[in-house]
LOPA-678923 format. One record per residue (C-alpha): residue in three letters; x, y, z. Coordinates in nm, 4 decimals. Example, Ala and Ser with C-alpha at 12.3 -4.5 7.8 and 13.67 -1.06 7.14 Angstrom:
2
{lumdren=Ala | xx=1.2300 | yy=-0.4500 | zz=0.7800}
{lumdren=Ser | xx=1.3670 | yy=-0.1060 | zz=0.7140}
# end
This chain:
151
{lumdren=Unk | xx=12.5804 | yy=7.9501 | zz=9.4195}
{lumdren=Unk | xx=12.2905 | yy=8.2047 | zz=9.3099}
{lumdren=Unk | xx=12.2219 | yy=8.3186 | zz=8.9564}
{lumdren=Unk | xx=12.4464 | yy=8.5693 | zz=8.9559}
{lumdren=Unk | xx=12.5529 | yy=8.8121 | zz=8.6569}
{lumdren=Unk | xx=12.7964 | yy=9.0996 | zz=8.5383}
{lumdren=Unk | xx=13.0601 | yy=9.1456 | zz=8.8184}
{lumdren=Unk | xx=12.9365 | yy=8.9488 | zz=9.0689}
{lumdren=Unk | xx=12.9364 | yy=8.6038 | zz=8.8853}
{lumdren=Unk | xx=13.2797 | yy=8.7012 | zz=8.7481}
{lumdren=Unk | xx=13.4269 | yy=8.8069 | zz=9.1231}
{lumdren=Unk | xx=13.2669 | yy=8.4446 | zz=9.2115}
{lumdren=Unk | xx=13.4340 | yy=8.2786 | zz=8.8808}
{lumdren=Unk | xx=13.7731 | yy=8.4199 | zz=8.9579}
{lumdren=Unk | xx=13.7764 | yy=8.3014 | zz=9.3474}
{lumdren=Unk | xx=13.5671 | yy=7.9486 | zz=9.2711}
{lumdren=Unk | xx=13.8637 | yy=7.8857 | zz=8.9811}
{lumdren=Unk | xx=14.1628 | yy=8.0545 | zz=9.2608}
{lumdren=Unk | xx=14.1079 | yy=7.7741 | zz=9.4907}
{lumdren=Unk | xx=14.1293 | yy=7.4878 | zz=9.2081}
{lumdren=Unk | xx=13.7356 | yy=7.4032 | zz=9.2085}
{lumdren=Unk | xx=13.6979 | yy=7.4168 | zz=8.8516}
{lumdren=Unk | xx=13.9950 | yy=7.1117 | zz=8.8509}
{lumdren=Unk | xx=13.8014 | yy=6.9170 | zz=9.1323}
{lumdren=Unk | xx=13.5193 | yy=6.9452 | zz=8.9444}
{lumdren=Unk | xx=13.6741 | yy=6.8420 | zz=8.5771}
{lumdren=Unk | xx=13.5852 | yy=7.1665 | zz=8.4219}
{lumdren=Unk | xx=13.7759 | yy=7.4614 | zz=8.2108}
{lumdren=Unk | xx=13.6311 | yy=7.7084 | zz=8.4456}
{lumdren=Unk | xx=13.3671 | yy=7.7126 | zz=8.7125}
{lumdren=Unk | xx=13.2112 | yy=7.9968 | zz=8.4865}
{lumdren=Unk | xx=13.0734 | yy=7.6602 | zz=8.3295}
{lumdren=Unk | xx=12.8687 | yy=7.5972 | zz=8.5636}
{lumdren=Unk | xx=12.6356 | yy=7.9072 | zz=8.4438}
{lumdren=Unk | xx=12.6303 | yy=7.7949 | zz=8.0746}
{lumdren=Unk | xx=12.7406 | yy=7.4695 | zz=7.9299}
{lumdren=Unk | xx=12.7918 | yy=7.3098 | zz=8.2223}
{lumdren=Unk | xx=12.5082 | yy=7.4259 | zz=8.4090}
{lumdren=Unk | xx=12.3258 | yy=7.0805 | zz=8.5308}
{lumdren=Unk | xx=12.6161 | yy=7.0630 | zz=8.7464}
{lumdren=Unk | xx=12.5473 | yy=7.3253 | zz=9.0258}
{lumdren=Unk | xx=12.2285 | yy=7.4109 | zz=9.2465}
{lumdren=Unk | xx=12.1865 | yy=7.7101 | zz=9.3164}
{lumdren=Unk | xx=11.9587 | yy=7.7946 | zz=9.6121}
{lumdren=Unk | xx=11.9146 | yy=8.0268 | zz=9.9217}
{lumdren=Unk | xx=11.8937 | yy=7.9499 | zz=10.2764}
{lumdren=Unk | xx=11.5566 | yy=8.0206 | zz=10.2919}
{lumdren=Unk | xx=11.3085 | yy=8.0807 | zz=9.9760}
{lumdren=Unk | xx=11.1140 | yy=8.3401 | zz=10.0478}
{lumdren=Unk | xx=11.1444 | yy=8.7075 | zz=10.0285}
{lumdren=Unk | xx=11.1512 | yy=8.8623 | zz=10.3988}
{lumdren=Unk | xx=11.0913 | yy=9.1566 | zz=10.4890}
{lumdren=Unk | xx=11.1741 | yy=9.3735 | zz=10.8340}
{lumdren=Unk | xx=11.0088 | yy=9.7042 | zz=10.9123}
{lumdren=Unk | xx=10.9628 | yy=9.7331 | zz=10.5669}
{lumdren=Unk | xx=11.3103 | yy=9.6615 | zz=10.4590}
{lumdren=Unk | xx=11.4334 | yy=9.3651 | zz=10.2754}
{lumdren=Unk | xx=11.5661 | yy=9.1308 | zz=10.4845}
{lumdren=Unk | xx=11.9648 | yy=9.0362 | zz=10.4739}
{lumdren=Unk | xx=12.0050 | yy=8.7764 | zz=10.6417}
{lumdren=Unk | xx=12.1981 | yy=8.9537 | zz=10.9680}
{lumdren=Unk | xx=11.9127 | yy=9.0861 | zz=11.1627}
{lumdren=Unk | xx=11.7594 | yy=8.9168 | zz=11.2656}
{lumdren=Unk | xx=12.0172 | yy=8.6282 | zz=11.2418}
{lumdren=Unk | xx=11.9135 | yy=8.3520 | zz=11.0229}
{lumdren=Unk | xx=11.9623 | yy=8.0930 | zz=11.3557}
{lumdren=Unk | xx=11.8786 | yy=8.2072 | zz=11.6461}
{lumdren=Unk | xx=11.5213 | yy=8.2893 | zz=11.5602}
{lumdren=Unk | xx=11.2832 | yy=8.0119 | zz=11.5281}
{lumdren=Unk | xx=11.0755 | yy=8.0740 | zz=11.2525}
{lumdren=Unk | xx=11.4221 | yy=8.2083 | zz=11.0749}
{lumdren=Unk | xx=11.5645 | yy=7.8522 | zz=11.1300}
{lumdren=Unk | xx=11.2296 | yy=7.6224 | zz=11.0926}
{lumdren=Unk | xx=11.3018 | yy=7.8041 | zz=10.6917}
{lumdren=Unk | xx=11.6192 | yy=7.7083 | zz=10.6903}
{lumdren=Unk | xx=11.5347 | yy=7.3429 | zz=10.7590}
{lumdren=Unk | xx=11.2809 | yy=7.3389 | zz=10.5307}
{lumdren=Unk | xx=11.4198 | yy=7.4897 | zz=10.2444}
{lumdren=Unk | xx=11.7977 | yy=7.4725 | zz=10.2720}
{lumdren=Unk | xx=11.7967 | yy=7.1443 | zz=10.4538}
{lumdren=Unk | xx=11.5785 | yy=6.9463 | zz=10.2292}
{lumdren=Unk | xx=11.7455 | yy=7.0562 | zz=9.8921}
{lumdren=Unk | xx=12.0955 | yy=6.9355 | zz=10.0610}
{lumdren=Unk | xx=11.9323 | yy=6.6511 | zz=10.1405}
{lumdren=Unk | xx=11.7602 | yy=6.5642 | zz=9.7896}
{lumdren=Unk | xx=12.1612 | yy=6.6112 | zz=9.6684}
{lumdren=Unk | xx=12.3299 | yy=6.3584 | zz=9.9314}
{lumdren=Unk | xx=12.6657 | yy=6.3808 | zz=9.6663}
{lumdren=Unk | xx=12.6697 | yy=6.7375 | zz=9.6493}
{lumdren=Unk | xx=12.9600 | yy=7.0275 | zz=9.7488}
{lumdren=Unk | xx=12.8125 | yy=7.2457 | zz=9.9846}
{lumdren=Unk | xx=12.9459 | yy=7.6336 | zz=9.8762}
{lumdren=Unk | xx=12.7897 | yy=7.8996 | zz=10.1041}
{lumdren=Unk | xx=12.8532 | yy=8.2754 | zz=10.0030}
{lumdren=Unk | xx=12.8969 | yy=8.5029 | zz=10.2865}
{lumdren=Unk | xx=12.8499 | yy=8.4852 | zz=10.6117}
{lumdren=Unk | xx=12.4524 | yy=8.4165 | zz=10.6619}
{lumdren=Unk | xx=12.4687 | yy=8.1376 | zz=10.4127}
{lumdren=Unk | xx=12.7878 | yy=7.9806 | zz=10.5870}
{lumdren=Unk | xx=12.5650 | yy=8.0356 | zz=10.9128}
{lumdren=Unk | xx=12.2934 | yy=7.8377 | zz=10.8013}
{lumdren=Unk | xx=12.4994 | yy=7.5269 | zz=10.6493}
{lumdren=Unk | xx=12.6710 | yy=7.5028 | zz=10.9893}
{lumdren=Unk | xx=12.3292 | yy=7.4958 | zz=11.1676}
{lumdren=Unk | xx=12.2509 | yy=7.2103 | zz=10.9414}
{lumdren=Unk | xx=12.5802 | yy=7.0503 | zz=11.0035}
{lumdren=Unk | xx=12.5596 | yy=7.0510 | zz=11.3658}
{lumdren=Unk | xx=12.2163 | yy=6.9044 | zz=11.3845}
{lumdren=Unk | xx=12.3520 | yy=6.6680 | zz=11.1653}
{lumdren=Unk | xx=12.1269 | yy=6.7198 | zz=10.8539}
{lumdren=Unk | xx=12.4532 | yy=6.7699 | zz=10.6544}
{lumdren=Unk | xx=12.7636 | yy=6.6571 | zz=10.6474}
{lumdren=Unk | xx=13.0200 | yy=6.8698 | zz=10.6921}
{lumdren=Unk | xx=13.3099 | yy=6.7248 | zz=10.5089}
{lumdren=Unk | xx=13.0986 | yy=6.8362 | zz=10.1694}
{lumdren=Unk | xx=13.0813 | yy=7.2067 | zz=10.2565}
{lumdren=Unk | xx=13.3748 | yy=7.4129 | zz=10.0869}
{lumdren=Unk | xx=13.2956 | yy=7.6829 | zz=10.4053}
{lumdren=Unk | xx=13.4850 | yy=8.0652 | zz=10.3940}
{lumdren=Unk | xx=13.4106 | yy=8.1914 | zz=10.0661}
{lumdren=Unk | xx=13.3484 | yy=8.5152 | zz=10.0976}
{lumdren=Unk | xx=13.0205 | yy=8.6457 | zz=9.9201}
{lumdren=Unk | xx=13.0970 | yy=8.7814 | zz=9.5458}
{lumdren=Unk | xx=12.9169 | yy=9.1213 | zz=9.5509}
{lumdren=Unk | xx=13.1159 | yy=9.4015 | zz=9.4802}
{lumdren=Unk | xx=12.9103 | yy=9.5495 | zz=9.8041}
{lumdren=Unk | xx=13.1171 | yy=9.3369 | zz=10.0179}
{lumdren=Unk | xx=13.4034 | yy=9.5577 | zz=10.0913}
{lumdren=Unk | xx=13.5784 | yy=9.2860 | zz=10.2495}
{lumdren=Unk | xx=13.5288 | yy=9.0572 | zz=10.0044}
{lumdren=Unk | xx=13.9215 | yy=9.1144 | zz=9.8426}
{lumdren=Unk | xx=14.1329 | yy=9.0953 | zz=10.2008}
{lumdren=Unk | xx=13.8786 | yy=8.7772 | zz=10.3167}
{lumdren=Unk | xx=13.9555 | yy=8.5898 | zz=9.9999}
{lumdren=Unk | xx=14.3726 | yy=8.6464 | zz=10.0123}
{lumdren=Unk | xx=14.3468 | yy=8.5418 | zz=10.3846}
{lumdren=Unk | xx=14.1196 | yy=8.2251 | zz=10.3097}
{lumdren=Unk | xx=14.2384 | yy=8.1499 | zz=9.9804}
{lumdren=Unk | xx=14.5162 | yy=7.8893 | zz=10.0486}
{lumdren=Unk | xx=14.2951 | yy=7.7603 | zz=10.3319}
{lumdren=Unk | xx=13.9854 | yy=7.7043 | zz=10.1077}
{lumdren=Unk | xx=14.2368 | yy=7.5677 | zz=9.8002}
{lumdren=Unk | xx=14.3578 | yy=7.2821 | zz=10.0450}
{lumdren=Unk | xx=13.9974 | yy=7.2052 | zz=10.2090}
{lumdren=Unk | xx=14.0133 | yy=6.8367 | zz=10.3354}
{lumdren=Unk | xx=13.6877 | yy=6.7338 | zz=10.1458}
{lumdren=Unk | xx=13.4658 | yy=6.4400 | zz=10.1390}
{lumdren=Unk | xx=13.2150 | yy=6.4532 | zz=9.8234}
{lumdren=Unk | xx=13.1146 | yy=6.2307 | zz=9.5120}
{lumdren=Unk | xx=13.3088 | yy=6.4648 | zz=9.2730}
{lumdren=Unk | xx=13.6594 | yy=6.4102 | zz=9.3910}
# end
């Protein structure tokens, strides 16, 4: 989960607490997890640093995050070794380029998939399919067969 604020954190609050992960995790509400209950969650990117493509920020889509090799050596590097430091931890990708890069880990077998809570769409408000992906995943991602420390 990033540091997110305003309406993103509270699309992420309302979808994180729809799927029963503020229960799993013994908490009101995952909003929690930004204030009082904040040594709980880790929240990093797939890679670290900023990137940039003719001049545009990069997004994570083009080009994709695996596929490319420098794109992926950052991925192991960064991603990869905070999973690793955090052996107990849920896995939550947001969107599709984070969810990209924790299977890329999983399948070299640098994490294990049974933590990674995988199809949550990401919170921005940008993400105009955020809404219909969410109702379709919802009961899928509420019933996830997990295997983590905090179940």
């Amino acid at each position: 989960m990033g540091s997110f604020s305003g309406p993103m954190r509270i699309n992420l609050v309302a979808m994180l607490d729809g799927i029963g992960l503020a229960a799993a995790l013994g908490v009101e509400s995952t909003a929690q997890l930004f204030d009082d209950m904040h040594h709980l969650a880790g929240r990093v990117s797939a890679i670290d640093y900023p990137g940039f493509v003719h001049g545009c920020n990069y997004g994570g889509a083009s080009p994709p995050l695996v596929g490319h090799p420098v794109l992926e050596s950052l991925v192991r590097a960064c991603l990869g070794a905070r999973v690793a430091m955090a052996p107990d931890a849920l896995v939550v990708p947001l969107g599709k380029a984070a969810e990209t890069a924790v299977t890329f880990l999983t399948r070299r077998d640098l994490l294990d998939r049974r933590r990674c809570l995988l199809g949550v769409p990401h919170p921005s408000g940008a993400n105009g399919h955020r809404v219909r992906l969410y109702a379709e995943r919802r009961a899928d991602l509420a019933n996830a067969d997990l295997n983590w420390s905090g179940q």
